[in-house]
Backbone bond lengths (Angstrom), bond angles and torsions (degrees), N, CA, C in turn:
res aa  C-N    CA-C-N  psi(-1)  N-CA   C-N-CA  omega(-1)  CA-C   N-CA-C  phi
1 X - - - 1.458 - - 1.521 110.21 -
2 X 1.198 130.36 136.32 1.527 136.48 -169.84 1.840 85.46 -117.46
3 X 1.296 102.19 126.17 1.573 127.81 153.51 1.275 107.43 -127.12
4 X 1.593 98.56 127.10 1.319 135.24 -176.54 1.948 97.10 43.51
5 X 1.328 110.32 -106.52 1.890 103.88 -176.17 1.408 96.79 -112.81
6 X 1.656 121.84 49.65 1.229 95.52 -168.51 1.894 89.61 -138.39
7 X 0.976 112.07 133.67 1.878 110.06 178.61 1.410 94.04 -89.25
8 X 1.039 109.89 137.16 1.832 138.82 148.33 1.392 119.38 -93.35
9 X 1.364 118.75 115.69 1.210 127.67 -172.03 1.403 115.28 -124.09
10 X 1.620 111.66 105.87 1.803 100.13 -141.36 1.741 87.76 -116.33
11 X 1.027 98.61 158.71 1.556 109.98 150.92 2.026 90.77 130.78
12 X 1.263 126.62 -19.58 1.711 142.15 151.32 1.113 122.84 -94.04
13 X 1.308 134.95 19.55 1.339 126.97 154.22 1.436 123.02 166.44
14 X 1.252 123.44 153.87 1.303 135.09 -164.18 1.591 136.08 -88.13
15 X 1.251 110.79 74.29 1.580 120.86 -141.63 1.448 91.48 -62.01
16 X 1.793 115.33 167.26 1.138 100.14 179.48 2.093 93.09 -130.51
17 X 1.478 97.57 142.90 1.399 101.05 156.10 1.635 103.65 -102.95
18 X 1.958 88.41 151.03 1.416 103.97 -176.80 1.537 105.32 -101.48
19 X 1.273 146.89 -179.38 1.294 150.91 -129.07 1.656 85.81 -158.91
20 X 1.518 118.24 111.48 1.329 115.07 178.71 2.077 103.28 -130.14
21 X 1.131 99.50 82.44 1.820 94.35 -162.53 1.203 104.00 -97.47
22 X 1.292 110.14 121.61 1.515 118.89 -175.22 1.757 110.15 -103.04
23 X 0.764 105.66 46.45 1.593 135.53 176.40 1.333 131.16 -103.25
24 X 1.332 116.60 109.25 2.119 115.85 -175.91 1.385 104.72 -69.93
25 X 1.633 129.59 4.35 1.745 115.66 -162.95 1.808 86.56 -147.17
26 X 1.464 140.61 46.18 1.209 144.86 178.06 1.359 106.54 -86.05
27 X 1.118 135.75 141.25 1.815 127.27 -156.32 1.731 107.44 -91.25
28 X 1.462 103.96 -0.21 1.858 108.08 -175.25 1.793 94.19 -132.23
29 X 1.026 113.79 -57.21 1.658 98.41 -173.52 1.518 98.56 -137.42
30 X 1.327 120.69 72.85 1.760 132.72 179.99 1.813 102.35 -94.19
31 X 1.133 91.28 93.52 2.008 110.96 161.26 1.409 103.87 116.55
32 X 1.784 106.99 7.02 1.833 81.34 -179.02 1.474 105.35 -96.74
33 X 1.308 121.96 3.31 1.373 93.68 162.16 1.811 99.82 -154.18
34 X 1.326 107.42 82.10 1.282 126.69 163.34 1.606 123.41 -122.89
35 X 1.338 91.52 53.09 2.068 100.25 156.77 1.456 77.08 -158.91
36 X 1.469 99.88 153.55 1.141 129.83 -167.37 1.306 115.16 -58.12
37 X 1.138 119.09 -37.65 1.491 128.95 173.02 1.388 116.40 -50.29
38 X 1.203 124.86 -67.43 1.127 124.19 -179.68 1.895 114.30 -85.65
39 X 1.331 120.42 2.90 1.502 110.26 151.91 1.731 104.66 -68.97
40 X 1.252 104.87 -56.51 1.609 94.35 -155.50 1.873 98.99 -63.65
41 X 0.987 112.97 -45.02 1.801 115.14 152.66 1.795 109.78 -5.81
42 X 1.244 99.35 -95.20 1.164 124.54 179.20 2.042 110.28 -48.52
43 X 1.046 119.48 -28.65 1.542 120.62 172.54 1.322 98.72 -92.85
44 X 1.264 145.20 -42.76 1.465 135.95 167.61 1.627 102.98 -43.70
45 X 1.250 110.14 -47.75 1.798 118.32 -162.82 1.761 85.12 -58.04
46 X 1.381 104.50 -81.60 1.705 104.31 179.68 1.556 127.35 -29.63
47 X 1.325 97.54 -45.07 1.837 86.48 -171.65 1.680 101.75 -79.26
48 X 1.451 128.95 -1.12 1.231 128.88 167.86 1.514 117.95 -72.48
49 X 1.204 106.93 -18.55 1.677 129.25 -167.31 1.368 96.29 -101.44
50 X 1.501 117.39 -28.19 1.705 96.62 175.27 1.720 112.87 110.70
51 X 1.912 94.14 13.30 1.335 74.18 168.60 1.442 128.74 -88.24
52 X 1.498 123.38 -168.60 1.550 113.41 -163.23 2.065 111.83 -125.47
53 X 1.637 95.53 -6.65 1.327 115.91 175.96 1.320 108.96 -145.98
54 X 1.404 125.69 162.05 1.677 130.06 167.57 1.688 86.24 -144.20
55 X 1.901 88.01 128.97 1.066 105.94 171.77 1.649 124.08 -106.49
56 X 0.941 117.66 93.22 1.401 121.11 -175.22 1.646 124.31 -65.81
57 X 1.246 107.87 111.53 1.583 113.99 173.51 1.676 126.25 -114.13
58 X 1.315 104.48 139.47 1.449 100.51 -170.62 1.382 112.38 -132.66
59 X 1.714 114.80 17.39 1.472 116.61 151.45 1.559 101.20 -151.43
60 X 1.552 84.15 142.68 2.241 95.99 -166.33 2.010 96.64 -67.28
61 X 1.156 123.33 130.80 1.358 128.36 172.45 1.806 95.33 -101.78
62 X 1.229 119.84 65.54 1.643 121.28 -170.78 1.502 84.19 -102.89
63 X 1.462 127.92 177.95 1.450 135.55 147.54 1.223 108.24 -48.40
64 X 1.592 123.11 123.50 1.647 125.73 152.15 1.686 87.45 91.30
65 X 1.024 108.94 33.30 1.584 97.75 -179.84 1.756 112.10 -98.72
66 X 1.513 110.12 136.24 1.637 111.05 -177.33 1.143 110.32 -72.40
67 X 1.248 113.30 135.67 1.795 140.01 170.23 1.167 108.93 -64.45
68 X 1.820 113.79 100.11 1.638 105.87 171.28 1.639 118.62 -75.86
69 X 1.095 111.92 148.31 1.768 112.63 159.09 1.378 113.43 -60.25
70 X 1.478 113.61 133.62 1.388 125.70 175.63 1.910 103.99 -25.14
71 X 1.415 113.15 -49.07 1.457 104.11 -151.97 1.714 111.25 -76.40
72 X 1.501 95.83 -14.27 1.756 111.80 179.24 1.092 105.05 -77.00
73 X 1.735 121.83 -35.48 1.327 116.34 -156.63 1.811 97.17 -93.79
74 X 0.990 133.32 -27.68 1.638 144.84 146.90 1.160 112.08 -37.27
75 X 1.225 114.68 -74.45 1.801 103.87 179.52 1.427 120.92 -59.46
76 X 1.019 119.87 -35.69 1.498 127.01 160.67 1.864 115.50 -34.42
77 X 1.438 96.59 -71.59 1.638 102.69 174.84 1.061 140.94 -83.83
78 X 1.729 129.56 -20.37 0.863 160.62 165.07 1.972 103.78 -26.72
79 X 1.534 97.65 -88.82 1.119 106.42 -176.83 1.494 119.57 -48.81
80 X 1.282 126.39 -28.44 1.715 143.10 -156.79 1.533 80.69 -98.47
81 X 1.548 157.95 -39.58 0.882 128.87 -158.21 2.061 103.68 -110.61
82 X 1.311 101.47 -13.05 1.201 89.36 157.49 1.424 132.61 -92.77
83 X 1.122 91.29 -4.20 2.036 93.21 169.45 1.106 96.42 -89.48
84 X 1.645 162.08 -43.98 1.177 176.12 -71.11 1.553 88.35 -152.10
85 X 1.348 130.02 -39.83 1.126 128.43 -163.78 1.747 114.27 -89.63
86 X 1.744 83.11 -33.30 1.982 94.80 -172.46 1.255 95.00 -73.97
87 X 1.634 138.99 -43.48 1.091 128.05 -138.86 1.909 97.40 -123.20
88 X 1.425 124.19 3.56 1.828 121.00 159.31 0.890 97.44 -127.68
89 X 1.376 109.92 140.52 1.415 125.21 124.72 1.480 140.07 -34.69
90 X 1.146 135.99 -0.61 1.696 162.17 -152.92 1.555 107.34 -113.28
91 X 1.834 107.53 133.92 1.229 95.90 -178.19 1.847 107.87 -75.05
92 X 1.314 95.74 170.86 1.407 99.00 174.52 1.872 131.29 -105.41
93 X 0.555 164.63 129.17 1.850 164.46 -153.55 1.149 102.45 -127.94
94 X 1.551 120.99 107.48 1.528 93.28 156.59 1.297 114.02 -124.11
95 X 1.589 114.03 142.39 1.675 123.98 174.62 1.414 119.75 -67.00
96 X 1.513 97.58 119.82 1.569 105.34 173.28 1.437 109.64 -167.88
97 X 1.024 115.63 134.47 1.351 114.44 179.66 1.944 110.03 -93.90
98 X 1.288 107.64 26.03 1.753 105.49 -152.91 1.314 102.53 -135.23
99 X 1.529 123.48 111.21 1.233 132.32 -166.93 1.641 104.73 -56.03
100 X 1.126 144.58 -83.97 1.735 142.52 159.18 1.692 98.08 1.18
101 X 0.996 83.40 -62.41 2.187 79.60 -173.06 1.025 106.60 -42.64
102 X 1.778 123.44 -78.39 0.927 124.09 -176.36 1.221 133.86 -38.18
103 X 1.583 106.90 -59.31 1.711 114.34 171.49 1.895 110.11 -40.91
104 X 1.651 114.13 -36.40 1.587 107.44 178.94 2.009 105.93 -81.09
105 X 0.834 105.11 -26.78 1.312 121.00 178.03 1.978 98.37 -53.39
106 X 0.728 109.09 -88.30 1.227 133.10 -143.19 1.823 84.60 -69.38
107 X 1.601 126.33 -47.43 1.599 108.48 154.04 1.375 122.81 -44.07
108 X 1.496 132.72 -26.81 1.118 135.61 176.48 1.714 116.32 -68.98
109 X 1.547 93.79 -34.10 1.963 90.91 169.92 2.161 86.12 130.42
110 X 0.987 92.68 13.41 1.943 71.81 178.62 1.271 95.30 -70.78
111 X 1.862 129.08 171.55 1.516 124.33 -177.48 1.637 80.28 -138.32
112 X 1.717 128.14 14.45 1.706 103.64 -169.35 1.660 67.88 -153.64
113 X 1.772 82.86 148.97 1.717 100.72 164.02 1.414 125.92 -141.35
114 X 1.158 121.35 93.25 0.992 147.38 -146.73 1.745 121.69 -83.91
115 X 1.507 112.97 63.25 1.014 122.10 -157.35 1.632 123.70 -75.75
116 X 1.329 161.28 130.62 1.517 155.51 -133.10 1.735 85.28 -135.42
117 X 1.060 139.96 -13.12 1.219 152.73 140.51 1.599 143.36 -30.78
118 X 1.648 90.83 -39.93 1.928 86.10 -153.59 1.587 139.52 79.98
119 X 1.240 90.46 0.88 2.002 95.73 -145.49 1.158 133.31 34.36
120 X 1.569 104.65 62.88 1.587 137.12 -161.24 1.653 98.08 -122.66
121 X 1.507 114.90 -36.00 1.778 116.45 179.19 1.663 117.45 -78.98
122 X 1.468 97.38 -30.09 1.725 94.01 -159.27 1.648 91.49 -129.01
123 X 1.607 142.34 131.54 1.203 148.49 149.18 1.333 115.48 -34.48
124 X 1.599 114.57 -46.10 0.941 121.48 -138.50 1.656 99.82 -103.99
125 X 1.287 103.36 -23.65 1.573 96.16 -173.15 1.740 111.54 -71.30
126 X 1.411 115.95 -32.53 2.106 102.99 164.22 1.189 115.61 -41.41
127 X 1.367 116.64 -55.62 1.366 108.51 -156.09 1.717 125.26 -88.97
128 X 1.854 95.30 -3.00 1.676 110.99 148.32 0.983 120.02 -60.53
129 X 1.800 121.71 -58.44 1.133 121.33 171.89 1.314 125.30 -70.09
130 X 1.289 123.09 -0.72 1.843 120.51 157.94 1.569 121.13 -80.79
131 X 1.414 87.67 -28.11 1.749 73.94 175.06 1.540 110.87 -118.46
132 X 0.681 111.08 29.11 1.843 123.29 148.02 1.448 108.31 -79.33
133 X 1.353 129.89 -59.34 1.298 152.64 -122.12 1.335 102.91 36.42
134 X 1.009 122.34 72.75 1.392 99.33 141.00 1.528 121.89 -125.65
135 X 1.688 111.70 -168.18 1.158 131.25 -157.89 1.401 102.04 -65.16
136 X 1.272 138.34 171.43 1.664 127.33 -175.68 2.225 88.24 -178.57
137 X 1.442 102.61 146.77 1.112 114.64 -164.76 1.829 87.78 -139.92
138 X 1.323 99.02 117.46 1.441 128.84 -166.32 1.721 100.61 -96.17
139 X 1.307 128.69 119.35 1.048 122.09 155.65 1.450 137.24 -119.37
140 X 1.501 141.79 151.94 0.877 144.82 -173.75 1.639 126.87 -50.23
141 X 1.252 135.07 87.00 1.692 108.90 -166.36 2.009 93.96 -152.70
142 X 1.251 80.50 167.38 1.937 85.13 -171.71 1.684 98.75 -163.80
143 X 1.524 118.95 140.82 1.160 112.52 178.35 1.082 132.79 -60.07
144 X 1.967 116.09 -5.35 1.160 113.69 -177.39 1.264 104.10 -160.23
145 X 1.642 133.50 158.30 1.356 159.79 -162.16 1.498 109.96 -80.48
146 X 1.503 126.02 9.08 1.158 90.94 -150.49 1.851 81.46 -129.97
147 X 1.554 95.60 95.44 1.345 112.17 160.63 1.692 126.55 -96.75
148 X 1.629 92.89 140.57 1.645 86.41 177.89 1.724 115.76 -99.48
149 X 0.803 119.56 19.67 1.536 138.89 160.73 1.457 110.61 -162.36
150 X 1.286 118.84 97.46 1.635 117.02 179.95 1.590 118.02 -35.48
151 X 1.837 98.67 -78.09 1.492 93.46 -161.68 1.653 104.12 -80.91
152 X 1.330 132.89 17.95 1.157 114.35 -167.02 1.798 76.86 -107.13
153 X 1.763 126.67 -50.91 1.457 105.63 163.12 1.550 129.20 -34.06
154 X 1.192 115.43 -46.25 1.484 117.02 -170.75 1.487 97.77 -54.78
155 X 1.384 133.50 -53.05 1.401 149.79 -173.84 1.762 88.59 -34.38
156 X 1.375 112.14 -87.37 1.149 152.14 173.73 1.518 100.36 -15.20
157 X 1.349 118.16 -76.72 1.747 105.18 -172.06 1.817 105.22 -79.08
158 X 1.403 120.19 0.13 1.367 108.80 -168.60 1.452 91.48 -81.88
159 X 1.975 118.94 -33.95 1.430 117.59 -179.03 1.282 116.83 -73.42
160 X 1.635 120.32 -25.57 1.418 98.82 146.62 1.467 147.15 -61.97
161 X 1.268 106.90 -33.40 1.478 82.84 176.96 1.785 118.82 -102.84
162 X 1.474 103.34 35.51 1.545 134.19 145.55 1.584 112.95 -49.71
163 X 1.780 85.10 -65.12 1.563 92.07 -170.16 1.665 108.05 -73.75
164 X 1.583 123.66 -11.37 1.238 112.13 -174.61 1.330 112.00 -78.05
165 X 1.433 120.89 -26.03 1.351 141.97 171.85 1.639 116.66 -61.09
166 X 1.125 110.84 -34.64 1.322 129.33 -160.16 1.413 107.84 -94.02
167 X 1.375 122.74 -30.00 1.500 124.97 170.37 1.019 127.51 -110.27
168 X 1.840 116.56 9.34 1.013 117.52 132.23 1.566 140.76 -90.40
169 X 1.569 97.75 16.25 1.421 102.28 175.81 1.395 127.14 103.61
170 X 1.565 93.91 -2.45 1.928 106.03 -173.32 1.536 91.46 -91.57
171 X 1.804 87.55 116.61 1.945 104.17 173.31 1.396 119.31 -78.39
172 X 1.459 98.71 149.94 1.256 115.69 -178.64 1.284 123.93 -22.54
173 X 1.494 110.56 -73.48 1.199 106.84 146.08 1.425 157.26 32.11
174 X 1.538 82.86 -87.26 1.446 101.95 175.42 1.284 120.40 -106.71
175 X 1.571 133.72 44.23 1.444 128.72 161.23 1.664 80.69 -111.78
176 X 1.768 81.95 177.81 1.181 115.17 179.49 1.595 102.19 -160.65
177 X 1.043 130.99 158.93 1.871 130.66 -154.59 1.885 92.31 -146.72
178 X 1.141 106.16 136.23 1.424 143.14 164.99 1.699 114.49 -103.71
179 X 1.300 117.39 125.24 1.633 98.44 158.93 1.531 110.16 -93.03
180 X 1.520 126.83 33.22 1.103 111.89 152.71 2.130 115.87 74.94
181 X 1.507 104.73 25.81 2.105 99.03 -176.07 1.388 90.97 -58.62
182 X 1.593 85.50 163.37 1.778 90.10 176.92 1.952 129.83 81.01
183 X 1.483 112.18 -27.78 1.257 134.33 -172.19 1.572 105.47 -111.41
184 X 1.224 121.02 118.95 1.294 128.24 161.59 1.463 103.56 62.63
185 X 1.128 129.23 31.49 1.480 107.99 -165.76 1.696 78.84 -149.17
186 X 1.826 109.62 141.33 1.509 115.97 149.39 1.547 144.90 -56.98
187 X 0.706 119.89 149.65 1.184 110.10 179.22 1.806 118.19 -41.85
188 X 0.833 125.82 -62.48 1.336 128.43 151.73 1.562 137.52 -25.15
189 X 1.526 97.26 -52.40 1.474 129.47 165.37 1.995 107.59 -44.02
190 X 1.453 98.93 -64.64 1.480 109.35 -179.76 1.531 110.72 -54.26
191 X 1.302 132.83 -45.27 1.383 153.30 -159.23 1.972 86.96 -76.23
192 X 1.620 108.19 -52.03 1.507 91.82 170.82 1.752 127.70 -69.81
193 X 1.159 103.26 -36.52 1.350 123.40 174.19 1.800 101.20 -38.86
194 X 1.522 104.26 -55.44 1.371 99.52 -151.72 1.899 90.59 -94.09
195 X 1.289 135.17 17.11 1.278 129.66 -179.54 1.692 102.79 -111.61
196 X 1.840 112.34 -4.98 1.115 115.65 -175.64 1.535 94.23 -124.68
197 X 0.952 138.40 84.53 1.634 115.79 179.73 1.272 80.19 -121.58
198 X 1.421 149.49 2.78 1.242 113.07 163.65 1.568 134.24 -72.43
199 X 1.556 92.71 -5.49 1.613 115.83 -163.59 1.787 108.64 -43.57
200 X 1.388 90.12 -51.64 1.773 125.14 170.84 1.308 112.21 -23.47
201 X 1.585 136.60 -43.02 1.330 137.70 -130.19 1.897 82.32 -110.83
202 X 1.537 120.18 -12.42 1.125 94.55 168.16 1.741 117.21 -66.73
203 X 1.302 127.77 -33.18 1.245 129.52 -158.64 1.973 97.82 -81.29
204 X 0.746 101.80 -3.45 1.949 117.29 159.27 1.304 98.49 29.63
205 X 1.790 93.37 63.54 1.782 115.09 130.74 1.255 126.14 -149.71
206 X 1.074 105.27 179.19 1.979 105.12 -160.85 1.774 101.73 -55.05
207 X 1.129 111.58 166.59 1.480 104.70 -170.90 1.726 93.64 -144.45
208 X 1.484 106.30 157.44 1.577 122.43 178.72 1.750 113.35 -137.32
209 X 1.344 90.94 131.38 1.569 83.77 -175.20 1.452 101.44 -103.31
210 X 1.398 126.53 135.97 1.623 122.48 -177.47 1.798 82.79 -109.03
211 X 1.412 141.65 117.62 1.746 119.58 144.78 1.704 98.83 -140.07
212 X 1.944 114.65 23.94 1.193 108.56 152.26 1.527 153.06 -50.28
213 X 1.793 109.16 96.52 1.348 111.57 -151.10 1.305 122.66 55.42
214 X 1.182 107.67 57.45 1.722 110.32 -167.35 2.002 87.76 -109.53
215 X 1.085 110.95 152.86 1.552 137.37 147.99 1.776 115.96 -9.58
216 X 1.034 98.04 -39.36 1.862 106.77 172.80 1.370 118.61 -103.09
217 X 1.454 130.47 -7.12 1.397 135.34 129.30 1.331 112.69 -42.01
218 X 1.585 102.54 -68.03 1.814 105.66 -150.91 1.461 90.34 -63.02
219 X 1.342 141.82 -46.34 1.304 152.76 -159.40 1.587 116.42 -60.39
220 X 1.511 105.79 -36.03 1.500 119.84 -158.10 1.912 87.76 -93.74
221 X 1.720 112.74 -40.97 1.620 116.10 -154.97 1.718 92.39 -82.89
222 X 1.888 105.53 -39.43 1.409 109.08 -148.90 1.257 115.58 69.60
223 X 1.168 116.38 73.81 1.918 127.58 -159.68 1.680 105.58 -161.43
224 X 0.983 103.62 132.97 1.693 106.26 173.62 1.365 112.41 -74.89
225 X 1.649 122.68 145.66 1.068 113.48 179.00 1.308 126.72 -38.03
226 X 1.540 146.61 -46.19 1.178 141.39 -170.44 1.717 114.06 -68.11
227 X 1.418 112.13 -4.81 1.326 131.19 177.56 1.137 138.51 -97.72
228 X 1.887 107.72 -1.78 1.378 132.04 175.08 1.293 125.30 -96.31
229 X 1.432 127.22 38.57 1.238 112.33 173.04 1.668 121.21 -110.51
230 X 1.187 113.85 0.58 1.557 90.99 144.83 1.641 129.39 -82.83
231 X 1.628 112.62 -33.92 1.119 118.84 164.50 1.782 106.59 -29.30
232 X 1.515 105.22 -82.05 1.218 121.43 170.02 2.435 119.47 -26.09
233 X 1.542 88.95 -29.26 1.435 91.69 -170.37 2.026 98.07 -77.74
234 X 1.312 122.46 -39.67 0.792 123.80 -178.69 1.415 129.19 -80.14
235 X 1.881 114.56 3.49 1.369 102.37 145.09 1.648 115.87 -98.29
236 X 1.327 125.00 -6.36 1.441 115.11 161.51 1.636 109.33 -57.34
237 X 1.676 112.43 -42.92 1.500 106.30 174.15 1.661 113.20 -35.82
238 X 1.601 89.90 -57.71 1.577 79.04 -157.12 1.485 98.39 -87.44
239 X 1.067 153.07 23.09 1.361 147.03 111.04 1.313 119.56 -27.25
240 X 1.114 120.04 -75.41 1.741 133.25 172.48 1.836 103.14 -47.10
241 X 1.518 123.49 -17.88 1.544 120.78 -178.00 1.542 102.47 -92.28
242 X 1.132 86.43 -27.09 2.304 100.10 -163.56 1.809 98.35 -81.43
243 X 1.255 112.42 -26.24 1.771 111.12 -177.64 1.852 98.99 87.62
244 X 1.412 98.36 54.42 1.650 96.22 176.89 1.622 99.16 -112.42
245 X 1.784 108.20 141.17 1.187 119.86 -163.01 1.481 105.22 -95.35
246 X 1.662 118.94 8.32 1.234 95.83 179.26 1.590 87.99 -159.67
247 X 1.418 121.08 146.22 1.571 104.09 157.79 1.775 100.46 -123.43
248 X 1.395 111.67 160.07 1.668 104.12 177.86 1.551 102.63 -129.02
249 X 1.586 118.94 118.21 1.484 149.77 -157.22 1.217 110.70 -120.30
250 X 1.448 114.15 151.58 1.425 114.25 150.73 1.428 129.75 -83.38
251 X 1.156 107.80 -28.24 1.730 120.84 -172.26 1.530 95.77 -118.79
252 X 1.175 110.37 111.12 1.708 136.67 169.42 0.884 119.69 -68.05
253 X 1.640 126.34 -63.92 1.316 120.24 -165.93 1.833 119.29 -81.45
254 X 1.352 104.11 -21.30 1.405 107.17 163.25 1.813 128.99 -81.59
255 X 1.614 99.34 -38.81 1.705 98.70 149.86 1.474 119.53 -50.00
256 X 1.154 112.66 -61.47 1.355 129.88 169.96 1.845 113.16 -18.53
257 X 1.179 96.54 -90.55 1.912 111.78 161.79 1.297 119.03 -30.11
258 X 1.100 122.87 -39.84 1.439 145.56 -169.63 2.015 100.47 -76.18
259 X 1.426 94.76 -61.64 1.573 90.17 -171.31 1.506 99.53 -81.45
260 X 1.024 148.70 -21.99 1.527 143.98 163.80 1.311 103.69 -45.05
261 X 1.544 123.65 -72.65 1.040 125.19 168.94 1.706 134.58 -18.66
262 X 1.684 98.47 -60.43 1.564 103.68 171.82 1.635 121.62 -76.02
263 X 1.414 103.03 -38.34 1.617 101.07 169.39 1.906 110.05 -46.20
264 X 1.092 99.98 -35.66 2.043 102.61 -169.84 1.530 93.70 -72.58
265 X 1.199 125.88 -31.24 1.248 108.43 -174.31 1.769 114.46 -96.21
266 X 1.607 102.58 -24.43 1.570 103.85 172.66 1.766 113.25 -71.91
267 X 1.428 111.65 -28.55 1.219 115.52 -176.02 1.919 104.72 -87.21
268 X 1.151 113.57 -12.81 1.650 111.93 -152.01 2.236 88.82 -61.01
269 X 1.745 84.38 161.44 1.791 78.23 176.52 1.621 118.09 73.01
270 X 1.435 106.87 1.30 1.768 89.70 -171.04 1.424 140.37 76.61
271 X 1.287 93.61 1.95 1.908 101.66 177.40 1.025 133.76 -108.11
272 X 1.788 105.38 73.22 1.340 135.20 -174.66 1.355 116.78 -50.67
């Protein structure tokens, strides 16, 4: 898979996107780096650590979180992803579930669109991302909990909005699938989610696990978000066990270490 000038070569290792939220109300690090200065700061810090994406966000999707207007959530990212562009080499992602965003987004230089949606919220955002071509990261979500077979539902709406992608023209290619921790799912629910992530590899495309400092860390450790990153290290583990091509973190260089680590031992001996 090529994002933006960059090839992905999946099926040996677990690329990582970094978490760049330019947001004052983000549920793990909301206002520390929303002026421009210290985003591109903070993405210099990351791509020193080795990450392989920066995902740019410009409204917090936390519980109880306020709905910006397209033009707030634009000015917000706009500027951060075109300096992001003059000054790395690194592809760019940006989170939005909102067709307008994207379409300004993606003039700004993003090459990934990183939807918490499905393209289940906005009509309009597939068929931006079809005729862009670009890269787009599909995630699992539904307005409500109330499945009558969990992971065989999760299967189920992730292949829908396959097909929403698909008839508007967004190639193979270019998805990528989330099961969505943290979204629509119980506390419990997530804990299965993340003990089944292989379930995913039937719908046979690259997959990303987001459950950095997510709600079922703090829940399982009893730890405030800024206190979850080993929690957090041990679902990249089992990412790197499940054959997931991407995980998306806040802390890089210790995820990072972490999945090096398990790949040497999942790969050791030759048993690809």
């Amino acid at each position: 898979m090529k994002i933006g000038s960059r090839e992905f070569d999946f099926g040996r290792h677990t690329y990582i996107m970094g978490i760049l939220n330019v947001t004052p109300d983000s549920f793990s690090d909301g206002g520390r780096f929303n002026s421009l200065d210290k985003a591109l700061f903070h993405a210099q810090e990351m791509i020193k650590e080795g990450v392989d994406i920066i995902d740019v966000g410009g409204e917090s999707t936390r519980p109880g979180y306020t709905l910006l207007s397209d033009d707030e959530e634009i000015s917000r990212i706009v500027p951060v992803i075109e300096n992001l562009k003059k000054e790395f080499d690194v592809p760019i992602s940006l989170d939005t579930y909102k067709g307008n965003v994207a379409k300004e987004g993606i003039k700004a230089g993003a090459d990934l669109i990183n939807d918490i949606w499905g393209l289940k919220y906005d009509d309009i955002l597939a068929k931006v991302i079809a005729e862009n071509n670009v890269t787009c990261c599909l995630m699992h979500n539904r307005k409500d909990t109330n499945y009558k077979d969990f992971l065989t539902d999760v299967v189920k709406d992730l292949q829908e909005t396959i097909d929403i992608a698909q008839n508007v023209g967004i190639k193979e290619d270019k998805i990528i699938l989330d099961p969505g921790i943290g979204f629509a799912k119980t506390y419990e629910q997530n804990l299965i989610m993340l003990k089944n992530l292989s379930s995913l590899h039937k719908l046979n495309f690259p997959l990303l696990l987001g459950a950095s400092r997510k709600s079922v860390v703090g829940l399982t450790l009893d730890l405030p978000a800024d206190e979850r990153v080993e929690g957090t290290i041990t679902t990249s583990i089992m990412a790197v066990l499940a054959d997931y091509d991407f995980v998306r973190v806040h802390d890089i260089k210790e995820n990072l270490r972490a999945i090096k680590m398990a790949e040497a031992i999942k790969y050791a001996g030759g048993n690809f």
